[in-house]
C-alpha angles and dihedrals in degrees: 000000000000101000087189088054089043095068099029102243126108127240099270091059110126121227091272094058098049095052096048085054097046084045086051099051104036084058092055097035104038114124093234091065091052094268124140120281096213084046092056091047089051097055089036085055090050100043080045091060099026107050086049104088088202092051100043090059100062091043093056084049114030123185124272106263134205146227120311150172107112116150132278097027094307126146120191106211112202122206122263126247107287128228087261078062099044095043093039098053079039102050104007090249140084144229116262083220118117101246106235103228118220122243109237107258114215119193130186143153127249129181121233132195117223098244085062082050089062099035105041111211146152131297132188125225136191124189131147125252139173089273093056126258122343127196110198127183105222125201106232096217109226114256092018117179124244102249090012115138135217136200121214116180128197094003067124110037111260087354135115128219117189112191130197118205124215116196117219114227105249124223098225117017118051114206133222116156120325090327126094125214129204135179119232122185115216133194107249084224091059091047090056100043094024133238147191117243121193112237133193117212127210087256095061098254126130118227114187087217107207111224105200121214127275093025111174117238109272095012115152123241112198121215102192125230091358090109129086122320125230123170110298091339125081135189123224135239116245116180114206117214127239113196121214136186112234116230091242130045122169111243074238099072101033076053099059092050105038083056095052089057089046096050 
């Protein structure tokens, strides 16, 4: 993916401009305005790198890579020429100094569901190396990011393994942050004279959510502490609500509030 294309703007914008573009396009493209979820992720990934000078730059000069083509997604990156090569095609000599070889890095791609983003866990992997096939056993860390990468050293022994974590859509709960979305649909009836509706949170419990009267359509109810965990921080829950017309509704009832408007 071209983070530059992604948000529309070529290598030489300043910060400001990438921020106006990433603005622009979260507006059109947020899930909450009907826009596309992967879409989102996407825009969110490019102003991440892109906005982080650090990580910007390395982006903008990634490191020489390797050969590849190992099984299962996997790329084996060989270490560059080191300065005893460079000064002993230069000046016919060599360094004294003990070279440092380099470990093997391994990278690959898993998918991961949301509930094993709030858990944490455990998943097994299985990819092919020089040495034959390896099974490893990989922590999932808990909040991970969609895109986000992570580093595990020695699960095989002097070798390096560097996941990337994809996130699955889930069908109930959105995510932004640490905090987890959901859409409820309520009766317009209940928003005017008020309710309690039972909800279940990612985590399994069961909240009984008061809706106060005379809550306006798509208004947003906070369960606190019920979203993603990350280390000592977590996210909350907010449900949005949906309002709905009943299929019935008494002539009582179409009367009343046909004579408010009218009053």
């Amino acid at each position: 993916m071209d983070h530059y294309k992604t948000l529309g703007i070529d290598k030489n914008a300043t910060p400001d401009q990438i921020k106006t573009a990433y603005r622009k396009l979260a507006s059109i493209h947020h899930p909450d305005k009907g826009g596309d979820t992967a879409k989102f992720q996407d825009i969110q990934s490019a102003y991440e790198v892109l906005s982080d000078t650090d990580k910007k730059q390395e982006y903008d000069n990634p490191r020489p890579q390797g050969f590849s083509g190992f099984p299962s997604g996997f790329s084996f990156h060989s270490g560059g020429m080191n300065m005893d090569d460079i000064f002993g095609q230069m000046f016919g000599g060599t360094f004294n100094q003990p070279r440092q070889p380099q470990n093997p890095t391994y990278k690959t791609t898993i998918g991961v569901t949301l509930e094993q983003v709030y858990e944490g866990g455990e998943q097994v992997l299985q990819f092919q190396t020089h040495a034959g096939t390896q099974i490893v056993r990989i922590d999932i860390p808990k909040g991970v990011e969609n895109g986000q990468q992570h580093r595990y050293e020695n699960l095989i022994p002097n070798t390096v393994l560097i996941i990337e974590f994809r996130v699955k859509e889930h069908e109930k709960f959105q995510r932004r942050g640490l905090n987890l979305y959901a859409d409820i649909e309520v009766s317009v009836l209940d928003l005017i004279v008020g309710t309690v509706i039972e909800f279940e949170t990612i985590s399994g419990k069961k909240y009984s959510v008061t809706i106060p009267p005379k809550t306006q359509p798509a208004s947003t109810l906070r369960i606190p502490g019920q979203g993603l965990i990350h280390n000592s921080t977590t996210g909350d829950q907010f449900l949005l609500l949906k309002p709905y017309i009943p299929d019935i509704i008494s002539d009582v009832i179409t009367n009343s509030i046909l004579q408010t408007r009218n009053t």
